[in-house]
C-alpha positions in Angstrom: -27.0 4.1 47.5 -26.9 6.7 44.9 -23.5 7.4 45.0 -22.6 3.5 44.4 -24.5 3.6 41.7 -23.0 6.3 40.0 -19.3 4.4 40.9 -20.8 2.0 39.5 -22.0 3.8 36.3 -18.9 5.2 35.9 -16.9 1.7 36.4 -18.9 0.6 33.8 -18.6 3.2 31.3 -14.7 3.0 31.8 -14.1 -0.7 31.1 -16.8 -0.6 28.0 -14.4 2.4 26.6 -11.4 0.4 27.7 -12.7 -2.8 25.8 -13.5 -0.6 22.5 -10.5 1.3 22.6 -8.4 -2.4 22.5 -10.4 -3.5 19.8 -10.4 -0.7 17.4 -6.3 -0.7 18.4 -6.5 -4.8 17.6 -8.6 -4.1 14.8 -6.2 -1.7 12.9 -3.0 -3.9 13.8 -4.6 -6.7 12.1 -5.2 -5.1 9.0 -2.2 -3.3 8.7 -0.2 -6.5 9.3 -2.1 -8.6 6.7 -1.9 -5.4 4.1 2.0 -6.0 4.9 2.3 -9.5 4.2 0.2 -9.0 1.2 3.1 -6.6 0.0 5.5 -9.5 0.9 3.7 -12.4 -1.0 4.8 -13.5 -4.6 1.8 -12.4 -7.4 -0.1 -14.9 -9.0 0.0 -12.6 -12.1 3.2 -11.8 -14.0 1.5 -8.8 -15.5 0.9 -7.1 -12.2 4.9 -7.4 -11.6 6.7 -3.7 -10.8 8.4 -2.4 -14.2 11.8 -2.4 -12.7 11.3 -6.1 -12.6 9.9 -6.4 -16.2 13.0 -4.1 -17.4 16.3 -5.8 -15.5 14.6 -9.1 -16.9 15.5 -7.5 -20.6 18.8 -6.9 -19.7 19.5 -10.2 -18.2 18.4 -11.8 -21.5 20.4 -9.2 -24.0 23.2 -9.9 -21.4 23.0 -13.6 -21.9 23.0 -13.2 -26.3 25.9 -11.0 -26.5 
């Protein structure tokens, strides 16, 4: 009887640390995909655009007076 329940123990203590281990992996694969769709996604704010942007739109506007 003891020994079935330390199988048992041990059963148990394997699928809990199997079940954790899949959700921490979910976990960190679902924040990393939504941090890389937020990279993907137009901003709302013009001012929080990259300064290459900012710049070539100068250039297409000196371009477009000459």
């Amino acid at each position: 009887m003891q020994t079935f329940l330390s199988e048992a123990i041990v059963l148990d203590a394997a699928l809990v640390s199997v079940l954790l281990a899949g959700w921490i992996t979910w976990i960190g694969l679902h924040g990393l995909l939504w941090l890389l769709s937020a990279a993907n996604r137009p901003t709302l704010n013009p001012s929080a655009q990259p300064i290459s942007v900012i710049a070539n739109r100068g250039q297409e506007s000196r371009r477009r007076a000459a």
